[in-house]
MARKOLDREN-85346 format. One record per residue (C-alpha): residue in one letter; y, x, z. Coordinates in steps of 0.1 Angstrom, whole numbers, padded with zeros to 4 digits, always signed. Each point is the difference from the previous one (the first is absolute). Layout:
<atoms>
aYXZ/...
</atoms>
This chain:
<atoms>
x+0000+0000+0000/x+0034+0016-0009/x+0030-0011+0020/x+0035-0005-0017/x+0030-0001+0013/x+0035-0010-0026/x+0029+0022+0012/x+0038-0011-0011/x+0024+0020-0011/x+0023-0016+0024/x-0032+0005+0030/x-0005+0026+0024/x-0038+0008-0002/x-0008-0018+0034/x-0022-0025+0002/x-0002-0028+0014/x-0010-0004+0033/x-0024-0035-0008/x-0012+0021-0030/x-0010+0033+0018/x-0015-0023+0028/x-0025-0018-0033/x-0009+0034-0021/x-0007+0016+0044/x-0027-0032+0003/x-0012+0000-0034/x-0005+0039+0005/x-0016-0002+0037/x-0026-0028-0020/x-0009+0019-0024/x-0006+0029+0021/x-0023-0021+0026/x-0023-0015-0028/x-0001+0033-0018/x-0010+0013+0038/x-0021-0031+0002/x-0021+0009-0030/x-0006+0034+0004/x-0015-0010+0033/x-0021-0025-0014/x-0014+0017-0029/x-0008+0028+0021/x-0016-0017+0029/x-0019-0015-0033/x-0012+0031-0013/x-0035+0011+0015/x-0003+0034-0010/x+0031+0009+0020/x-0017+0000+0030/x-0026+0025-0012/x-0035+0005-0018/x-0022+0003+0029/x-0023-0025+0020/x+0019-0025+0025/x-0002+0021+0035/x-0009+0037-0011/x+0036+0009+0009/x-0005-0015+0039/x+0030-0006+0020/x+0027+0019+0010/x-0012+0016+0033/x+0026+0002+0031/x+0009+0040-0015/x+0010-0017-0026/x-0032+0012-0027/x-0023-0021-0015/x-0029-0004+0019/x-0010-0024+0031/x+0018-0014+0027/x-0005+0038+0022/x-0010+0023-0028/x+0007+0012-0035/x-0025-0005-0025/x-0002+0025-0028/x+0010-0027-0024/x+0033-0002-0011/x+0022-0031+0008/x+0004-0028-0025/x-0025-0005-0029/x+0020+0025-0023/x-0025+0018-0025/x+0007+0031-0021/x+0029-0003-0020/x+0017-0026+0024/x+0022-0006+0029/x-0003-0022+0027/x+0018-0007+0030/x-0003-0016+0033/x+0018-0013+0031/x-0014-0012+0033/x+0015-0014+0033/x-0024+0008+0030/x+0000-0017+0038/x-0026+0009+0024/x+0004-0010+0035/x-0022+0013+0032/x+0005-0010+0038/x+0024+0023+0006/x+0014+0011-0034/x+0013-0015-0037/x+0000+0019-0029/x+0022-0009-0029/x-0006+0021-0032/x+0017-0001-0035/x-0014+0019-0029/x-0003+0010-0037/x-0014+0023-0024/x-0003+0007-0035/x-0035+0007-0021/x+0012+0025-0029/x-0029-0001-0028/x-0029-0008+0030/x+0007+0041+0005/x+0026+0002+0027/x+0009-0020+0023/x+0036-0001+0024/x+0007-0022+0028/x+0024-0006+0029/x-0002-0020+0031/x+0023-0010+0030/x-0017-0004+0030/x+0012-0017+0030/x-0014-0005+0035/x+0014-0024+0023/x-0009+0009+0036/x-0002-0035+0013/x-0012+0007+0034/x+0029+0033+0011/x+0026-0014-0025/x+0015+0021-0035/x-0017+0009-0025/x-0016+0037-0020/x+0006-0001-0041/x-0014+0029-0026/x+0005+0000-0034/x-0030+0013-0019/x-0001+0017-0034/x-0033+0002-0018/x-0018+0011-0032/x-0035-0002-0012/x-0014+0017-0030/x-0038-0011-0020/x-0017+0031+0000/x-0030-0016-0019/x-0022-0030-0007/x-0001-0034+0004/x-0008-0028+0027/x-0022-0020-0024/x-0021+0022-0021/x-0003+0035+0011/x-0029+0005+0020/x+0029+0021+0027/x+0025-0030-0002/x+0030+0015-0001/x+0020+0031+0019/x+0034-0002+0007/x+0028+0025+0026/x+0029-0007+0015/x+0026+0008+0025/x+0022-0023+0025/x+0031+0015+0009/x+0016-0017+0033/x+0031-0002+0016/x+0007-0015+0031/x+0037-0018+0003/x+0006+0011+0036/x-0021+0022+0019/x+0011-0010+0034/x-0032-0017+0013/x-0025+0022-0018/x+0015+0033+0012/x+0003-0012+0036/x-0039-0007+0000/x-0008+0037-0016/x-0002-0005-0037/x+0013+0036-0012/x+0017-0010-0033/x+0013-0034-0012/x-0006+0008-0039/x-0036+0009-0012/x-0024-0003-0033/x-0033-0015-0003/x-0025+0014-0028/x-0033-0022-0007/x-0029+0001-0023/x-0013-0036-0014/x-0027-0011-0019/x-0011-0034-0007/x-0023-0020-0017/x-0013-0039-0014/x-0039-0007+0003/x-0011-0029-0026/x-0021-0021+0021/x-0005+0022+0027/x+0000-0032+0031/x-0015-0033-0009/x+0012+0001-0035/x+0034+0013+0009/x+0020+0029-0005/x+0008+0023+0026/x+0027+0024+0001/x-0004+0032+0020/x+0029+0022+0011/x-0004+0031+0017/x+0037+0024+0012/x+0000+0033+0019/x+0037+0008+0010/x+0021+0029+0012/x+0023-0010+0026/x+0018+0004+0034/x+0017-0028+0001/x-0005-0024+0032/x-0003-0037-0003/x+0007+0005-0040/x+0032+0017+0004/x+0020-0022+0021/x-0008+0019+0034/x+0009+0031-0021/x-0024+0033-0010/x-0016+0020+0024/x+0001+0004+0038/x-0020+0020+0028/x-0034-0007-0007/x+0002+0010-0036/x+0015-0001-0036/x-0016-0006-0033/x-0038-0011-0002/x-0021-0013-0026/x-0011-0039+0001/x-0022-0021-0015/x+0009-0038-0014/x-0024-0024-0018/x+0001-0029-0014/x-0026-0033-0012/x+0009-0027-0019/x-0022-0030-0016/x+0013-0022-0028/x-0007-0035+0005/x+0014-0009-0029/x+0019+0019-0032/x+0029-0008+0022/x-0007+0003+0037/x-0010+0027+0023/x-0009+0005+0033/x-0006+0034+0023/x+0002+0024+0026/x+0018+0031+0005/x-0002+0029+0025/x+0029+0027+0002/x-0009+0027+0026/x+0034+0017+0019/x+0010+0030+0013/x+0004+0002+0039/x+0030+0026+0004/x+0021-0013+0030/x-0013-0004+0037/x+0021-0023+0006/x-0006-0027-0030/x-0035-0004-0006/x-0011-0007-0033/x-0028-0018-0011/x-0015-0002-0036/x+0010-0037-0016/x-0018-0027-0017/x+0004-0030-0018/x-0023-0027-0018/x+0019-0017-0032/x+0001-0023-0025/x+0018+0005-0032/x+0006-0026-0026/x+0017+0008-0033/x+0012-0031-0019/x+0005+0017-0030/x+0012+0034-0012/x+0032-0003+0009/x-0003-0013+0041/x-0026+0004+0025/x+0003-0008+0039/x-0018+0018+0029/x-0008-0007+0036/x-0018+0018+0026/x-0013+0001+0037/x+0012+0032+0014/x-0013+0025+0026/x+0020+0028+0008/x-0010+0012+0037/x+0025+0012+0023/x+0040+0011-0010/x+0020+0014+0013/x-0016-0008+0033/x-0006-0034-0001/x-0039-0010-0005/x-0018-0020-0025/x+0024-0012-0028/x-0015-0025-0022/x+0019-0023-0020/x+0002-0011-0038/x+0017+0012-0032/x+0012-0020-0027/x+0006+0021-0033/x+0019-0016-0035/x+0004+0019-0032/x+0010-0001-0031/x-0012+0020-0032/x+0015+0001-0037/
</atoms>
């Protein structure tokens, strides 16, 4: 549409201001239906949200990686194949007696090769009042193979780098640094009919770390630093569509006076399509920061294109 406007000789090139009001709606239209359509036709498009099977890419895991609930997985996050880029975004609440954990999250799948993440974790100490935060920073890289038909799965490393937002709390109970970087090794991979007909998903992780309670009661303290740990992963799929689990994350133990036990969770993940999925969880986390037992439930939403 091209937009006129008659100017006398005898006229000062201003507008009027009914006419500038008119062409400023008929502009702001256009622009919202042109918006309205992109939307559409790519919400419409299928292969934007990636060539591999509905739920190989997992969830976004509370680091921010694709993975479980607890873990990474060595698959990468969205169903992005070779040649393709996919992207996700979740919103994460899990809430124990004594504790609620709000997480926000995204990453990027470049070509089913790299993937790049970031997280913002935040802890609200219901019970003493306040609240810890970290931002995490991660990448993962597929070293080879592939979760449905290699006879290895597939083998992926990564690092999480953490950064805690105030290190008040965490320095008072020990922790020697308030910054720190996890490095794990991941491989995972899809039985056909391996339960009752079903598919079964196996995840196994060993980590570097020192960080206590993942990061948020800082890295290190007087009973040690870095360690290796084991986490694992089982999953069944009911359906295409819907899968349910267990996890196990073990912990380093580094500060006397925080005790830290290895976490839990069993889960159950439903992805509607390729595009959204939701998650919830019954947690087991043992003590923190002092206080025994914490158990509670996590609710996970996210959205890949």
């Amino acid at each position: 549409m091209t937009l006129r406007y008659t100017l006398s000789p005898h006229q000062p090139f201003l507008p009027r201001p009914f006419t500038l009001q008119l062409l400023s709606k008929r502009l702001i239209r256009h622009r919202m239906t042109a918006c309205i359509a992109m939307c559409l036709a790519f919400a419409a498009t299928p292969t934007l949200a990636g060539s591999r099977i509905l739920g190989t890419g997992g969830v976004n895991a509370i680091e921010g990686a694709a993975g479980g609930g607890l873990s990474p997985w060595a698959m990468l996050s969205s169903t992005a194949s070779e040649q393709e880029v996919g992207v996700t975004a979740s919103a994460t609440r899990a809430s124990v007696d004594d504790f609620r954990l709000t997480v926000t999250g995204a990453s990027l799948n470049i070509g089913d090769r790299v993937e790049v993440s970031v997280a913002r974790q935040t802890l609200d100490l219901e019970t003493q009042g306040g609240e810890l935060g970290q931002d995490i920073y991660g990448a993962k890289v597929r070293l080879l193979g592939d979760v449905l038909y290699h006879p290895w799965g597939i083998w992926s490393a990564g690092v999480h780098h953490k950064r805690l937002a105030d290190g008040t709390i965490p320095t008072a109970l020990g922790a020697d640094e308030t910054r720190g970087t996890d490095a794990y090794l991941s491989a995972s991979k899809l039985l056909f009919s391996a339960f009752a007909g079903r598919n079964v998903l196996l995840n196994a992780t060993l980590r570097n770390t020192d960080a206590n309670q993942g990061g948020l009661l800082g890295f290190g303290g007087d009973q040690g630093s870095r360690a290796w740990v084991a986490e694992g992963s089982l999953g069944i799929f009911l359906t295409p569509q819907w899968v349910v689990g267990s996890e196990y994350r073990q912990k380093p133990d580094n500060l006397s006076v925080a005790r830290e036990d290895d976490w839990q969770s069993l889960y159950s993940a439903y992805f509607f399509n390729k595009h959204l999925s939701l998650t919830g969880a019954w947690l087991d986390l043992g003590d923190i920061a002092g206080l025994p037992s914490q158990r509670g439930g996590y609710l996970s939403i996210q959205a890949a294109f």
